[in-house]
Backbone as ProteinMPNN parsed JSONL, in Angstrom:
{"seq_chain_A": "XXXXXXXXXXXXXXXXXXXXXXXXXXXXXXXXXXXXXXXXXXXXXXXXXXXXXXXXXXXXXXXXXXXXXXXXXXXXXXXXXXXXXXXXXXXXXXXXXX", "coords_chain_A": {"N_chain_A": [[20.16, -30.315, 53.739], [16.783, -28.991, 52.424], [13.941, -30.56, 52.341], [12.233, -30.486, 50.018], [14.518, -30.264, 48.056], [15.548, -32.841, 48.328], [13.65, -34.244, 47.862], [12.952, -33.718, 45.249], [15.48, -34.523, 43.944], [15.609, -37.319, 44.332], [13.175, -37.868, 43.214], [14.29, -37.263, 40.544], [15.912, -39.108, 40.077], [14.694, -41.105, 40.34], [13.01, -41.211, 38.34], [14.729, -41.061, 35.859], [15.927, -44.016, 36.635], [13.236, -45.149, 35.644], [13.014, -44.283, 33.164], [15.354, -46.265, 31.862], [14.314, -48.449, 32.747], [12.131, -48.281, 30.938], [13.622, -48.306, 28.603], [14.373, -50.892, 28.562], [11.93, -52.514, 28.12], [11.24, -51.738, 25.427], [13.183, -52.406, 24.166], [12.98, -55.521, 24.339], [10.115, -55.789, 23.009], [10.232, -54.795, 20.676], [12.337, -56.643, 19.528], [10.03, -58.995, 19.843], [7.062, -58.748, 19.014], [4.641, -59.867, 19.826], [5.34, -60.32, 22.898], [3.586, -57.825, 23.917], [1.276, -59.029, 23.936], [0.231, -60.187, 26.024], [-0.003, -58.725, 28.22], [-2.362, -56.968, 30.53], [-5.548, -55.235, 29.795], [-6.845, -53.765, 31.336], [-5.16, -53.934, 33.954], [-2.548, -51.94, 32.164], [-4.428, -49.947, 31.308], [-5.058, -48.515, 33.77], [-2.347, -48.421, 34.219], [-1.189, -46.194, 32.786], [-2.665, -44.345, 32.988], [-1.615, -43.645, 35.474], [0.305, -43.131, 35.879], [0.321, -40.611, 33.978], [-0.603, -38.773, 35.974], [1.493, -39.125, 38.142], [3.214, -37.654, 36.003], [1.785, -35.033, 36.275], [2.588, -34.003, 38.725], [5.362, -34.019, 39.081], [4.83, -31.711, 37.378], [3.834, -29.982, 38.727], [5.47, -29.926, 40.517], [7.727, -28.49, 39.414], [9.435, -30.198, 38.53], [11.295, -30.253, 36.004], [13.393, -32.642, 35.057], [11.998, -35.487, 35.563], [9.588, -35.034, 34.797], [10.022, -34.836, 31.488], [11.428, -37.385, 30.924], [9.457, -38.562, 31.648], [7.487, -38.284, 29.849], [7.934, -40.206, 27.624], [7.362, -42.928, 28.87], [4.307, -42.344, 29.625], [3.668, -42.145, 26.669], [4.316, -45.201, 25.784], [2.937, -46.771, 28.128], [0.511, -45.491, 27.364], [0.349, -46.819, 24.362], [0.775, -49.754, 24.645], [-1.865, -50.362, 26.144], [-3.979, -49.264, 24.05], [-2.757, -51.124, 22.114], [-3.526, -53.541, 23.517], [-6.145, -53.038, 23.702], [-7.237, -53.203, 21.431], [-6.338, -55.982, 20.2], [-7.963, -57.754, 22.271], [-10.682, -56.792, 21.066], [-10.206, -57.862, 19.107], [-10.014, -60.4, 19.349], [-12.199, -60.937, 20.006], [-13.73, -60.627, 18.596], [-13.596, -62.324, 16.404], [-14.308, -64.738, 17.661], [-17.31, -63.888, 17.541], [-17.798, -64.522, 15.018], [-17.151, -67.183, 14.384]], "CA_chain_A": [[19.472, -30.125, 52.474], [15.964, -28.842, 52.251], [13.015, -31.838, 52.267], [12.077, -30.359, 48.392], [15.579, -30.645, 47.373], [15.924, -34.346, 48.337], [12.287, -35.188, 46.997], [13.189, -33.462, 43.583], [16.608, -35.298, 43.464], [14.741, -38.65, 44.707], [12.025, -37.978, 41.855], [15.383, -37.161, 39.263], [16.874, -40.2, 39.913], [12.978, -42.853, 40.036], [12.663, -40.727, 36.355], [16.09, -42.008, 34.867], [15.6, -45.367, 36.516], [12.28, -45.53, 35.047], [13.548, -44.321, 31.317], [16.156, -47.253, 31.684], [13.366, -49.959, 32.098], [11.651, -48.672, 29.876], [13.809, -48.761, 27.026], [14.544, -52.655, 28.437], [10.976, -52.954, 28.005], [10.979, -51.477, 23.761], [13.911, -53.603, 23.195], [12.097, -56.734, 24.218], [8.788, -55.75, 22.696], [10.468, -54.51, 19.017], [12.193, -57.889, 19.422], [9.153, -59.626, 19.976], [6.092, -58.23, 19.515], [4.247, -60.785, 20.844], [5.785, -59.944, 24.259], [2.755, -57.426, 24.239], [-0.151, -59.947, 23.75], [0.286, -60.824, 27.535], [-0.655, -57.233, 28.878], [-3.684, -56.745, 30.674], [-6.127, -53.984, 29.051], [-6.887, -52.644, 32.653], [-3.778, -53.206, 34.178], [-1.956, -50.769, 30.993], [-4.846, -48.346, 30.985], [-4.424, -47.983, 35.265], [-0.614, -47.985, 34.789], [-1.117, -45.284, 32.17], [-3.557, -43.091, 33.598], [-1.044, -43.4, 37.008], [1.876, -41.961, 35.258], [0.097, -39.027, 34.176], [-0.523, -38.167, 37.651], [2.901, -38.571, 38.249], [3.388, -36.691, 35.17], [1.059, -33.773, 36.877], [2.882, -33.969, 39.848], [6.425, -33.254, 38.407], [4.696, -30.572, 36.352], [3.269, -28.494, 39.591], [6.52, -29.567, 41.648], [8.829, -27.839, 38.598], [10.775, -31.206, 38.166], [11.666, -30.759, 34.574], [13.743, -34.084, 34.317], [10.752, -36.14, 35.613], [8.675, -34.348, 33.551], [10.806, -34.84, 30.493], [11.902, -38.32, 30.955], [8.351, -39.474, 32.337], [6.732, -38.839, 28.517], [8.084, -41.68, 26.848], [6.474, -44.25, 29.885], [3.406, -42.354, 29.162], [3.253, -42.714, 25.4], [4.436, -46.719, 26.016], [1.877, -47.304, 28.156], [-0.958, -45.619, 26.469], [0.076, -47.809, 22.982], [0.314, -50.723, 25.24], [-3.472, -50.211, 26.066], [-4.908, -49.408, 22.931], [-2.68, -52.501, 21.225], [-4.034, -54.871, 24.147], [-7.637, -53.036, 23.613], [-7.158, -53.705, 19.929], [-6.049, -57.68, 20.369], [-9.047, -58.07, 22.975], [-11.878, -56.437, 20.001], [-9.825, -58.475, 17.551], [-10.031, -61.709, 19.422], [-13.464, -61.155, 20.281], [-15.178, -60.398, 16.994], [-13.454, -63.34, 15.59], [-15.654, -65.309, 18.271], [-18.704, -64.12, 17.134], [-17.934, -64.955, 13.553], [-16.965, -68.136, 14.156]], "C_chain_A": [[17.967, -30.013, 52.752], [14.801, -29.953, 51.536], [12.925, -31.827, 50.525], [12.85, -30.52, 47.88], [15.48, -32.105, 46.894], [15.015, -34.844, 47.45], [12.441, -35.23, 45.307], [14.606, -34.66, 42.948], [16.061, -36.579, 43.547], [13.809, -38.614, 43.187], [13.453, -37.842, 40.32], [15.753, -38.632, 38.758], [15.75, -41.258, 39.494], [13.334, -42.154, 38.605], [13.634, -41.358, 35.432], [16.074, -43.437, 35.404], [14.789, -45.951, 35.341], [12.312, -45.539, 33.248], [14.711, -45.625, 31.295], [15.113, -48.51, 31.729], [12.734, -49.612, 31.269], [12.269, -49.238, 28.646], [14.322, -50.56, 26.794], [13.362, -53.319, 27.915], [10.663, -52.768, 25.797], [11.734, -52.077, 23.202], [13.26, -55.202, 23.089], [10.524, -56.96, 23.413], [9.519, -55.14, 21.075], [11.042, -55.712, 18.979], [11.227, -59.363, 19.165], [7.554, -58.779, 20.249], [4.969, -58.806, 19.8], [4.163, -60.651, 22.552], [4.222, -59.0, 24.708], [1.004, -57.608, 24.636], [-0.545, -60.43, 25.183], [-0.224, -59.873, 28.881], [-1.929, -57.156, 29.095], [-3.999, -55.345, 30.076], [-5.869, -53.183, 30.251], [-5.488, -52.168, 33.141], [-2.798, -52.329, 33.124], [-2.908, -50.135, 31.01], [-4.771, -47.728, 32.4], [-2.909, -47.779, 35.032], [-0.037, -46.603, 33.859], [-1.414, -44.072, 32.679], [-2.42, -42.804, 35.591], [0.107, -42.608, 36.836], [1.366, -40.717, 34.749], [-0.327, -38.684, 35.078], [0.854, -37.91, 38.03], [3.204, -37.563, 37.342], [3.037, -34.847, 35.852], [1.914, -33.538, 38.206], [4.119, -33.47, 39.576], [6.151, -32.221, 37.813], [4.684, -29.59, 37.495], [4.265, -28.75, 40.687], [7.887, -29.076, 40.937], [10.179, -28.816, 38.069], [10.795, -31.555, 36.695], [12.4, -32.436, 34.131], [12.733, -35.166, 34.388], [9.962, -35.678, 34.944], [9.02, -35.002, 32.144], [11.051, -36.145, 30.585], [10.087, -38.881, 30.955], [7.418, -39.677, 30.557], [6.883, -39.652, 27.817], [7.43, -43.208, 27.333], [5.39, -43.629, 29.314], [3.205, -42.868, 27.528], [3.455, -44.324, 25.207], [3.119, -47.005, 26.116], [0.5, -47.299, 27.448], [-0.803, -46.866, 25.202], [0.145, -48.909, 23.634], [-1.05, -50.937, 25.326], [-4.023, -50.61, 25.139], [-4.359, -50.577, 22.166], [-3.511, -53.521, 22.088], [-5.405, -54.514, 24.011], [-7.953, -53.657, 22.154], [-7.217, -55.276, 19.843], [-7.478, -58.182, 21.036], [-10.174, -58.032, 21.448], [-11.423, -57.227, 19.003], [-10.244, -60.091, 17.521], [-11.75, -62.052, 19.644], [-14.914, -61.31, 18.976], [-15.069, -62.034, 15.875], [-14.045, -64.64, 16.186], [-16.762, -65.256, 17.844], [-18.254, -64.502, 15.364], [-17.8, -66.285, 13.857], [-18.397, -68.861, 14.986]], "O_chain_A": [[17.598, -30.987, 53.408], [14.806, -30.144, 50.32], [13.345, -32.737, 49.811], [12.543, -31.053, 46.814], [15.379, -32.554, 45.752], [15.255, -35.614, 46.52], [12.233, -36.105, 44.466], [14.652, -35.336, 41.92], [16.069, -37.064, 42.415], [13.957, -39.412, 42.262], [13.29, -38.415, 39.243], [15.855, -39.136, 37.639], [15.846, -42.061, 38.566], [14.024, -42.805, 37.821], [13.362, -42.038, 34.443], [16.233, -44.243, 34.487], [15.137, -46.74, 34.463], [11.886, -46.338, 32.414], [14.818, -45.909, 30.102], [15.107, -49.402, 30.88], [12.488, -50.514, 30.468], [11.869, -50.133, 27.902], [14.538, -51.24, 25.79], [13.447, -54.414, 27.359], [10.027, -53.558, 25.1], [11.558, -52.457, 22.045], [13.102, -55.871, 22.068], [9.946, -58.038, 23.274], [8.621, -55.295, 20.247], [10.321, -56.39, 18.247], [11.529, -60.396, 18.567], [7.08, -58.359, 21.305], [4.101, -57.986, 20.102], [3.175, -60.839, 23.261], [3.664, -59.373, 25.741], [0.096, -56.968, 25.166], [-1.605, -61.022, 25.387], [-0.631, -60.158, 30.007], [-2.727, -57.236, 28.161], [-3.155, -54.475, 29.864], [-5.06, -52.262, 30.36], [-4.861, -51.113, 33.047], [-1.916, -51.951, 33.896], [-2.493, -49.066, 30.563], [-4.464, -46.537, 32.453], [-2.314, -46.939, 35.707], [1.056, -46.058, 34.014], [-0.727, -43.058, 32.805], [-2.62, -41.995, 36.497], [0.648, -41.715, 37.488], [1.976, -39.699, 35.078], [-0.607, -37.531, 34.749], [1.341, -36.794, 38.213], [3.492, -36.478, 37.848], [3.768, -33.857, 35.867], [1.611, -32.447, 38.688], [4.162, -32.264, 39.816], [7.13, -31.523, 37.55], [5.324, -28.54, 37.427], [4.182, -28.079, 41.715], [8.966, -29.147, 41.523], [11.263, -28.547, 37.551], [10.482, -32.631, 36.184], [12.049, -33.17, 33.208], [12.537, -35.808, 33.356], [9.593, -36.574, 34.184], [8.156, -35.755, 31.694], [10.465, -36.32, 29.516], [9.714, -39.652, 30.07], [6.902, -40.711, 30.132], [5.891, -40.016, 27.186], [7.123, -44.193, 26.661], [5.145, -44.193, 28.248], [2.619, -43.92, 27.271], [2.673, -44.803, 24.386], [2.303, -47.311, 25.246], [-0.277, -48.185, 27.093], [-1.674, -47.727, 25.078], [-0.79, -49.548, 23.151], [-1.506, -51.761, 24.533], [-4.516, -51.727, 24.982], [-5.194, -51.195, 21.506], [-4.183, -54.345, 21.468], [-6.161, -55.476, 24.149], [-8.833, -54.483, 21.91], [-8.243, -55.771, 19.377], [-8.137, -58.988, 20.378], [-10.429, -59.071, 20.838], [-12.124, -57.363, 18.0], [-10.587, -60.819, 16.589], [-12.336, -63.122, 19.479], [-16.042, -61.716, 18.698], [-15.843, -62.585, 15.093], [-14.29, -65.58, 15.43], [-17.41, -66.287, 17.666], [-19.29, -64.803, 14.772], [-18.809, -66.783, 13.358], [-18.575, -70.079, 14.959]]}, "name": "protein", "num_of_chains": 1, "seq": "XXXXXXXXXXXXXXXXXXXXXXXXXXXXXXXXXXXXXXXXXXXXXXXXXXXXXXXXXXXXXXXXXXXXXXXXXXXXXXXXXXXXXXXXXXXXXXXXXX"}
């Protein structure tokens, strides 16, 4: 089998892993949304901004299922972010008031 084959099938298979934790990760977090209060800002805006690289990378190596699977981690993480940037500005302002 041809190195690009394997890598594409290798990248098929991380992509459907990765859609299976995630959706372990939206059941625990619509369960509890709390669960998200524990998320670093940085670490979720690095683990965001790393998947669209991957994202880019499936795009210019033609791997539609990584491609296709990988947008739902992106849109996670980004709202991860902006809720933990949100919680941070929320907890902070209520510092200076007090």
């Amino acid at each position: 089998m041809e190195t690009l084959a394997v890598v594409n099938l290798l990248l098929d298979v991380s992509g459907v892993i990765n859609f299976i934790a995630l959706l372990c990760m939206l059941i625990a977090v619509i369960r509890n949304r709390n669960y998200l209060r524990g998320f670093s800002i940085v670490g979720s805006f690095l683990t965001f901004v790393s998947i669209v690289g991957f994202e880019a990378a499936y795009y210019l190596l033609g791997n539609i299922v990584g491609f296709m699977f990988g947008w739902a981690t992106v849109i996670f993480w980004f709202l991860a972010f902006v809720y933990s940037l949100k919680q941070k500005i929320r907890s902070k302002s209520q510092l200076l008031e007090n």
